[in-house]
C-alpha positions in Angstrom: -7.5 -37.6 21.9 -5.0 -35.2 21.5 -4.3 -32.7 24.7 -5.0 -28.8 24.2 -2.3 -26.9 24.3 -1.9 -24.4 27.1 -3.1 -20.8 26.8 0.3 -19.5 26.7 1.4 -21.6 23.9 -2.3 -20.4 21.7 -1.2 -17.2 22.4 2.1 -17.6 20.9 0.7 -19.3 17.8 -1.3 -16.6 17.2 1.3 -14.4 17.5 3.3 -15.9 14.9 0.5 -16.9 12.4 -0.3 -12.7 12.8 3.4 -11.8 12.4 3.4 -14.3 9.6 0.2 -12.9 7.7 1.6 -8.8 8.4 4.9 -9.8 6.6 3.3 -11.0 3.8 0.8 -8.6 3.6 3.8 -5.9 3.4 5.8 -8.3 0.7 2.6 -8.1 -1.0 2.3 -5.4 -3.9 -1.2 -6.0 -5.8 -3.4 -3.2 -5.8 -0.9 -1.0 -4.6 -1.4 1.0 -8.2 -5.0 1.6 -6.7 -3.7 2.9 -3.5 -0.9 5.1 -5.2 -3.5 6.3 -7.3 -5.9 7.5 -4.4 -3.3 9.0 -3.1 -2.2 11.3 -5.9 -5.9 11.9 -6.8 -6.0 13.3 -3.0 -3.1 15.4 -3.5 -4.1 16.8 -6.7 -7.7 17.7 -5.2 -5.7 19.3 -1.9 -3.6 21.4 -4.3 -6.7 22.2 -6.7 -8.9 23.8 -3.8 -5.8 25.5 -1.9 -5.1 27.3 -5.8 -8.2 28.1 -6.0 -8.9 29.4 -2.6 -6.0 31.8 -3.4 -7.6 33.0 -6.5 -10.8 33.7 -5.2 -9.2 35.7 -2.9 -7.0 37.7 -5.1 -10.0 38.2 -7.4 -12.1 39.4 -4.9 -9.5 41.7 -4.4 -8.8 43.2 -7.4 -12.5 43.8 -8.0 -13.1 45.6 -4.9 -10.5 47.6 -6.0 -11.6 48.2 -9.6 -14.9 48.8 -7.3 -13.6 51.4 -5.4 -12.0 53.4 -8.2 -15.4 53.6 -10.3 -17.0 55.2 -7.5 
């Protein structure tokens, strides 16, 4: 029967079979399309409702004004 090792040396195993899987998890470039394309989608929604936030506001503007000069 072989002999566990110690805690200290688990540990250290673990360590490297973590740092092992991170490094290729970074190395690895599948699916990043997907994630570059959630990202853009994101900024492209950001930019979307800031414009249009401004607009609305400007808008509202100029027809209060318009408003105000009927009167």
């Amino acid at each position: 029967m072989r002999a566990k090792p110690s805690k200290a040396k688990r540990a250290s195993i673990f360590a490297k079979g973590q740092e092992l899987m991170i490094k290729e998890f970074l190395r690895d470039e599948t699916g990043l399309e997907l994630s570059e394309y959630a990202v853009a989608a994101a900024l492209i929604a950001l930019a979307v409702v800031g414009v249009f936030t401004t607009l609305g506001t400007n808008i509202s503007g100029v027809i209060s004004n318009l408003a105000s000069q009927i009167k």
